[in-house]
C-alpha positions, 0 to 999 in steps of 0.5 A: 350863755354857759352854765355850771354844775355843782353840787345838787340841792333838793327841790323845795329847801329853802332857797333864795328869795323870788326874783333876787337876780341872777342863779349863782353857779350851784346846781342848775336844774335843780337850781332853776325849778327852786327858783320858779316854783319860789317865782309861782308860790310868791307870786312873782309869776302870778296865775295865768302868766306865760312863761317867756323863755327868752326873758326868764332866761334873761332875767335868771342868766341862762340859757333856753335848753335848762330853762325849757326843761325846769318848765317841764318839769313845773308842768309835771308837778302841775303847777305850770300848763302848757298850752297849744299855741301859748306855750308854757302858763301858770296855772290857775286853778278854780275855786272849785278845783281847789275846793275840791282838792282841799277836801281830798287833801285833808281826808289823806291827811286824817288817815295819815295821822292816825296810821303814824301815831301807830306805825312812826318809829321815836326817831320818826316823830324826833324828826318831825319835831326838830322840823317844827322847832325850826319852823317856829325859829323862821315864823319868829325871824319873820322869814316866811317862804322858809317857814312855808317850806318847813310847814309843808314838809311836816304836812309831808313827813307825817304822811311818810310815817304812816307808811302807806306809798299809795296815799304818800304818791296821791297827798305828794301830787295834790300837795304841789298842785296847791303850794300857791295857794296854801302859801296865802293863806299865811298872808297877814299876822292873825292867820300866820298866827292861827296856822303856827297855833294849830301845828303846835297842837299837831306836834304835840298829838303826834308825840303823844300817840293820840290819834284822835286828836291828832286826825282831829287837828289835821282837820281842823288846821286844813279845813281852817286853811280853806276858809283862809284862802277861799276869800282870795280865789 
């Protein structure tokens, strides 16, 4: 099987649904990794699957090489292990794990809030904000692994204006290790609803400079976020 470059997309946009057949001819790493990591978050690729390079590379339509390497990389951001005589796994984490790096990530996200409400250019919040509205417009059309993404990248472009690399590179490693399970804790209208309900309130601190309650709801939005995902650990 042959494969062809093209121009690269970042990982993590929004990308194709999981499992849609075969990568078209974009960028092939790139390409790859959106599409296991889409597989993992929507469960495609359940926890504790062995990666089987031979039907994946079926399935995706190419070759071992690109594919082992997209593995490596899903390995990197930890949400694949690779195990001594099993090969490459999705990872399943505990309930204490994520328990444990839920708490984590919602301390960082605290701080986060309150050094961007000082430190966030106009631009920076403007940014953030277009970033919201078009969650919005993906959670009204129904589209929910483009308004995940969205979500998360405003989790992410907030730790970003607080201007602090330390606590970006320790949020970034965290917030890849716990897309699976954030993803469902979207499942169902009434916590769809109450997560969407909590980002408004987090945009609209964030635009006001308050960083009391702007820490408050990050708070409460991922301590609301363990309560929806514990009962399905």
């Amino acid at each position: 099987m042959s494969e062809t470059i093209g121009t690269a997309r970042p990982a993590d946009q929004a990308a194709e649904p999981a499992g849609a057949g075969r990568i078209a001819r974009t960028s092939l790493h790139d390409t790859i990794v959106n599409r296991l990591r889409d597989m993992i978050i929507e469960g495609a690729l359940e926890p504790g699957t062995r990666l089987h390079e031979g039907q994946l590379g079926e399935q995706l339509g190419i070759s071992r090489t690109p594919l082992r390497e997209a593995i490596k990389y899903l390995a990197s951001e930890g949400l694949v292990e690779l195990v001594p005589s099993r090969g490459a796994v999705v990872r399943r984490f505990g309930r204490k794990d994520v328990q444990d790096m839920m708490l984590v990530i919602r301390t960082l996200e605290d701080l986060a809030g309150r050094l961007a409400c000082a430190a966030a250019s106009d631009g920076g919040i403007a940014a953030v904000r277009r970033v919201h509205d078009e969650m919005i417009a993906r959670y009204e059309a129904g589209d929910r692994l483009a308004y995940y993404k969205l979500n998360q990248q405003i989790h992410s472009m907030i730790v970003d204006l607080a201007d602090n690399q330390s606590l970006a590179q320790v949020h970034s490693g965290l917030q890849m290790r716990l897309k699976r399970v954030r993803f469902i804790g979207h499942e169902g209208p009434e916590r769809w609803a109450a997560a969407v309900a909590e980002h408004g309130e987090m945009i609209e601190a964030l635009e006001a400079r308050d960083a009391d309650r702007l820490a408050e709801v990050l708070t409460r939005h991922l301590t609301k976020a363990w309560e929806r995902v514990q009962e399905m650990l």
